[in-house]
C-alpha positions, 0 to 999 in steps of 0.5 A, a space after each residue: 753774172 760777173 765774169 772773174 778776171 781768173 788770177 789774182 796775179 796780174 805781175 809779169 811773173 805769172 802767178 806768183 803775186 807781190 805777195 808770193 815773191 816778197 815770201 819767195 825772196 825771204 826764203 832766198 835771204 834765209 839761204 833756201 837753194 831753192 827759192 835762189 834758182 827760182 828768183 834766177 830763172 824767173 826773173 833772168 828773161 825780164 832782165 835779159 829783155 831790157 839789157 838786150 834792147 838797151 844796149 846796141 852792142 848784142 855781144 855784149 848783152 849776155 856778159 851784162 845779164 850775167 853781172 846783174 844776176 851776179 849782183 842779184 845773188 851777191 847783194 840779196 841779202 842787203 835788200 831791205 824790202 823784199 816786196 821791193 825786189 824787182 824794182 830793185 833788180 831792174 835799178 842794178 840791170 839799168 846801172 850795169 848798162 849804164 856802167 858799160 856804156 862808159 867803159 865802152 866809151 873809154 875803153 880801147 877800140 879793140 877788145 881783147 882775143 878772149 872776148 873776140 873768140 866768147 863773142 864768135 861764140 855766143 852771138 851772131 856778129 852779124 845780128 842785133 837784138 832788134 833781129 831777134 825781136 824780129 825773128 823770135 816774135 815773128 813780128 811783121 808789119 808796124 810791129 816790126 816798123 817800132 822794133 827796127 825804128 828802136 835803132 835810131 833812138 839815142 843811147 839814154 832813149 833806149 834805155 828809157 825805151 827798154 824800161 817803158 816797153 816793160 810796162 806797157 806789156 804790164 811786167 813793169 809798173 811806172 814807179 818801178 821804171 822811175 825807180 831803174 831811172 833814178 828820176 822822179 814821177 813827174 820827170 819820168 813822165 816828161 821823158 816817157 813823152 819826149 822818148 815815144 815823140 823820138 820813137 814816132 820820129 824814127 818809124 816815119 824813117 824806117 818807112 820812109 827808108 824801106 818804101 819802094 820806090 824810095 823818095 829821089 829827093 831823100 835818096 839825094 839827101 843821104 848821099 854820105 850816109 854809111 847805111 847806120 842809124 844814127 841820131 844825126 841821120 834821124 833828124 835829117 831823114 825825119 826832117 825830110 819827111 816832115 817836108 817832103 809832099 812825095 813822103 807824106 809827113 808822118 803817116 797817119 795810119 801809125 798805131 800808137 807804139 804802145 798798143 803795139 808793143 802791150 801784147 808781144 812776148 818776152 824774147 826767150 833767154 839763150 840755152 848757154 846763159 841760162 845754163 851760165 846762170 843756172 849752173 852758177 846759182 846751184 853751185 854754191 850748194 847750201 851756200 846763202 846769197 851773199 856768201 864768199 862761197 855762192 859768189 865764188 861758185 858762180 864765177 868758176 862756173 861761168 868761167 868754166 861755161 865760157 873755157 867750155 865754150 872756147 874748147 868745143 870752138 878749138 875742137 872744130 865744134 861750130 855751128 854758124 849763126 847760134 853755136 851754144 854751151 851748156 852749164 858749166 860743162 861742155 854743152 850736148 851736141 844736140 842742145 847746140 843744134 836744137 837752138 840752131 834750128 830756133 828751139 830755143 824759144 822756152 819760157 825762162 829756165 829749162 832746169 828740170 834736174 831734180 835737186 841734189 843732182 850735180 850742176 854740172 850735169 849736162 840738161 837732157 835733150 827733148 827731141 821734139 817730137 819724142 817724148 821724154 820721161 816726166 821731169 822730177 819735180 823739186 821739193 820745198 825747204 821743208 822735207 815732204 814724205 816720199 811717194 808711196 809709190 815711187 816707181 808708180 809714175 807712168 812711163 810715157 810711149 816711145 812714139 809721138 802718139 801713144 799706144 794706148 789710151 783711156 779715154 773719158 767717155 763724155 760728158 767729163 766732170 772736172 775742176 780747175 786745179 792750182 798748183 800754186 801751194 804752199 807760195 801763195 798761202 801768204 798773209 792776206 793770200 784769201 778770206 778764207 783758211 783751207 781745213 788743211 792748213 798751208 798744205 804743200 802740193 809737193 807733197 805726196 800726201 796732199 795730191 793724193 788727199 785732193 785726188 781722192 776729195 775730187 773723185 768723193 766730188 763725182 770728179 773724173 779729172 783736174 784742171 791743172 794752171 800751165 804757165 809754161 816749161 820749167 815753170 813752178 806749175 810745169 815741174 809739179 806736173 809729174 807728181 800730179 800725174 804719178 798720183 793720179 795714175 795710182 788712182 785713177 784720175 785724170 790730169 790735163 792742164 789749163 793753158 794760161 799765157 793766151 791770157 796775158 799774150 797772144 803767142 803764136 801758132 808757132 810757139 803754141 804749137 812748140 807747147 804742144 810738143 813739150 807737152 806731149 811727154 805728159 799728154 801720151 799718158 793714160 792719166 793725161 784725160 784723152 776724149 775720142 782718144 785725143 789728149 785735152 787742153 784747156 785754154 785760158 783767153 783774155 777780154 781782147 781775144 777773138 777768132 784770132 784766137 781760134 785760128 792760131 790755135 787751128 794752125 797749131 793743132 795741125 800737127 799736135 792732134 789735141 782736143 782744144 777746148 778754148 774759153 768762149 767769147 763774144 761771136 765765138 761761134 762764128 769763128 772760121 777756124 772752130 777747136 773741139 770745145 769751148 768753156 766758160 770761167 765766171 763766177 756763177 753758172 754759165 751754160 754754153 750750149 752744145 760745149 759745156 756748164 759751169 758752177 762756181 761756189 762764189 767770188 771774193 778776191 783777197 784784196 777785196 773788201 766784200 764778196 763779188 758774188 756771195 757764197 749761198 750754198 743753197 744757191 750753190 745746190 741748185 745750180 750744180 743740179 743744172 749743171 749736172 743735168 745739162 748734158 753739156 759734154 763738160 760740166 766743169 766746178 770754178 774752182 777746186 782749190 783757187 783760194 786767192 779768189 775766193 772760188 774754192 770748193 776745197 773744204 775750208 774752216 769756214 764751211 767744215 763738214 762731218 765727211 771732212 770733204 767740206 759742205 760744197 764737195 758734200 754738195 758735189 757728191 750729193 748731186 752727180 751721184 743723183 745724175 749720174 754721167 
């Protein structure tokens, strides 16, 4: 049985595939408000990543963020290849720090009293971004050794060290780096090279300078040394401790920096630059990118932010290391203390307001263990129907646990759900063609349609794909849940990241929190009145896995089914349940079943696994019969892979449900739960 690699999407930004964000950024060329806010927010923590560790000046950082996505909205529309639109986003972000390092060179020593104060503001003068790596990732050991050696390498190594980052954690590609260089492959090659022999040089110091006691002869060698990195002091104390028997050499225990960077997350984005940025990209209304009135929009908006910001400072409004503002108009109070307490640690944008609402309006505030009422989801260019129902979205409790519940008595029939539609409906987005054509699940009409396909299945809940707050998947979440309380039907989401990464116990626990604003509502699916989650892992995962998401769970109180793997039951630390997502059936024992109707990737020349519907008959029928406590379908609706069971052009049937979700119907009505 071959196990699917799950997404087609293997680009840093999630599920939206090459395809899908050259689509995305044709609808922001075309003047669509949307797409713009959703190009911004979505690419605003790769651009704020590779700024910040390539600059050493972190005040400066976000005023450089800030001119790139200024130049990304003004010049969009001169982008000739929108498949090419982050490799040319990345070459503008390694200009402007290019740029600001020669003003910097000849400019005054001194900046300016308004500089000053936004930079009093703003950050921690006292701190680098290498610290907020630190801090923000949690990183320890040769982690943390790579991340405090990036200070000594020389400006043009940073910056070569901020692109290479990037793509050894596969968020960028190698000719997207040679691109931002402006170097050819082969000489992009040879400074990768010369750039991590510079970086090994400077983790041998770092230790070398940390170790305790620390080496006599080398402290005798930094007589003169102010305690800054710098490249002389590299290759003195490097010098040193190539020679030096007391230090070692190199040590022959160091990890190679790539394995240890590959996994590490991106540093989150600062409240007050995506409010900047945010607010500057919805300002400009209707306005096309490009426009006079977008670009002008989005200077009076930061403007604004910046003066904001100086009149909470004047006002006595301060709060130490990380005194934040909100859009473009005075930031919350309360927003302020949350990224002071390290809140702030969201996946991109925090925007959840519903469009048309003004720019200016301060984001609500999430108390983290209250839960608020379910973000409006955004609508698409083209205009949905209204809910029938509009007021039908359950309203969450009030406390952290709710009141009431509905619980699925085992076992729980569900499919996994991709809210990814109508974006991925690209050409060659799947083999196949859905019945319904490129349908839009902002929709009202298209969830309740699918809900009501799932439950003719014998389906009690769906699986929906989670990339994180604010993400496209996070923002149609409420749509789901409202339709699904109408019906009757169950949600609960796949969490996908701990594929892609290994997040912490600290950031899955936060999670958590944010989703418990869903997951105190009855449609949210509750088992033994705990509420469900699903979670995706990588080929690398182990009982890692499992023990960071025990330490999460300590608080939050979830039913954690995570994705099986090689030794699984052995792990210490064991969640609720375990699954399996493969191509084929798969029953794991004691945890759940699986049945998928096939396999064929999009950018596959033939099927993986062919699709048999009497294949598809039987296996169904084992898993019905299981009794496993999850009889779970691979999938509802994942067209890029070629595993949906929604009805297709390609298997019609007289129902209208499709041959396989006739199948579905057919057996779990003949072995019922």
């Amino acid at each position: 049985m071959t196990e699917t690699s799950h997404s087609e999407y293997d680009e840093y930004d999630g599920p939206d595939g090459p395809r899908a964000r050259a689509a995305l950024v044709r609808a922001a060329q075309a003047g669509d408000q949307r797409a713009l806010d959703t190009l911004v927010s979505d690419y605003l923590p790769l651009i704020y990543n590779i700024v910040g560790r390539a600059l050493d000046a972190p005040s400066d950082t976000d005023d450089v963020v800030q001119e790139v996505m200024l130049q990304m909205i003004r010049d969009l529309r001169t982008l000739r290849d929108p498949e090419a639109f982050r490799s040319w986003l990345v070459a503008i972000a390694m200009r402007e720090v290019r740029r600001h390092w020669r003003v910097r060179r000849g400019g005054p020593a001194t900046a300016g009293i308004e500089d000053l104060e936004e930079t009093a503001l703003l950050a921690d003068p006292g701190a680098d971004f290498v610290d907020l790596t630190i801090t923000v990732l949690h990183l320890s050991g040769q982690r943390q050794e790579t991340a405090e050696a990036t200070r000594w390498l020389d400006a043009d190594d940073r910056q070569l060290l901020s692109l290479w980052w990037m793509e050894v954690a596969g968020r960028l590609t190698r000719a997207e780096l040679a691109t931002a260089m402006e170097l050819p492959m082969p000489q992009t090659a040879v400074r990768v090279q010369r750039m991590k022999a510079r970086l090994d040089a400077a983790r041998a110091v770092v230790r070398a300078l940390g170790a305790v006691p620390r080496c006599p002869d080398l402290n005798a060698d930094l007589r003169g040394w102010d305690g800054r990195p710098a490249g002389l002091w590299r290759k003195r104390i490097a010098r040193h401790v190539r020679t030096c028997p007391a230090c070692g050499g190199v040590p022959i225990d160091m990890v190679p920096a790539e394995r240890l960077l590959a996994d590490l997350a991106l540093v989150s984005v600062p409240p007050v630059l995506i409010g900047l940025l945010t607010a500057g990209a919805g300002a400009g209304g209707a306005a096309a990118p490009g426009s006079d009135a977008t670009t002008a929009a989005f200077h009076t908006s930061a403007r604004a932010g910046r003066a904001a910001a100086r009149a909470a400072k004047a006002g006595g409004v301060s709060f130490g290391k990380a005194a934040v503002v909100s859009s473009a108009a005075l930031a919350l109070v309360a927003t302020t203390v949350a990224y002071t307490l390290g809140l702030f640690g969201q996946d991109a944008a925090h925007d959840e307001t519903p469009a048309g609402t003004a720019a200016s309006a301060p984001p609500a505030v999430r108390p983290s263990a209250t839960p608020s009422p379910s973000p409006t989801p955004k609508r698409s260019a083209t205009p949905s129907p209204k809910p029938s129902h509009p007021t039908a979205s359950p309203k969450p409790a009030t406390a952290g646990k709710p009141a009431a519940v509905t619980n699925t008595k085992l076992p729980v029939r569900a499919a996994f759900y991709y809210p990814w539609y109508s974006e991925n409906f690209t050409p060659g987005g799947s083999k196949y063609t859905p019945s319904a054509g490129k349908y839009d699940v902002d929709d009202p009409a298209t969830v309740e349609r699918q809900i009501k396909d799932m439950q003719y299945a014998g389906l009690q809940a769906g699986i929906s794909s989670w990339w994180g707050e604010g993400k496209r998947e996070d923002k149609r979440l409420p749509l789901l849940m409202s339709k699904g309380a109408e019906l009757g039907f169950s949600w609960t989401v796949y969490y996908e990241n701990e594929a892609y990464a290994d997040p912490s116990a600290a950031e899955i626990r936060k999670n958590l929190t944010y989703l418990r604003k869903y997951a105190v509502q009855k449609t949210w699916l509750h088992v033994d009145g705990k509420p469900v989650i699903f979670v995706y892992g990588g080929g690398g995962d182990g009982c890692d896995m499992a023990t960071r998401w025990a330490q999460a769970n300590k608080t939050e109180g979830y039913y954690v089914v995570l994705k099986v793997f090689g030794g699984y039951r052995d792990c210490a630390n064991q969640p609720e349940g375990w699954h399996q997502y493969a191509s084929g059936l798969d029953i794991q024992k004691g945890y759940s079943a699986i049945v998928s109707p096939g396999f064929w990737k999009n950018t596959d020349d033939k099927p993986t696994v062919p699709r048999d519907l009497n294949r598809f008959r039987k296996e169904a029928t084992a898993v019905a019969t299981s009794g496993e406590p999850f009889q779970l379908v691979v999938t509802y609706n994942e067209w890029g892979e070629g595993t949906a069971v929604e009805s297709s052009t390609d298997w019609p049937s007289s129902s209208g449900h499709g041959a396989y979700v006739d199948i579905l119907h057919e057996v779990f009505a003949a072995h019922p739960r």
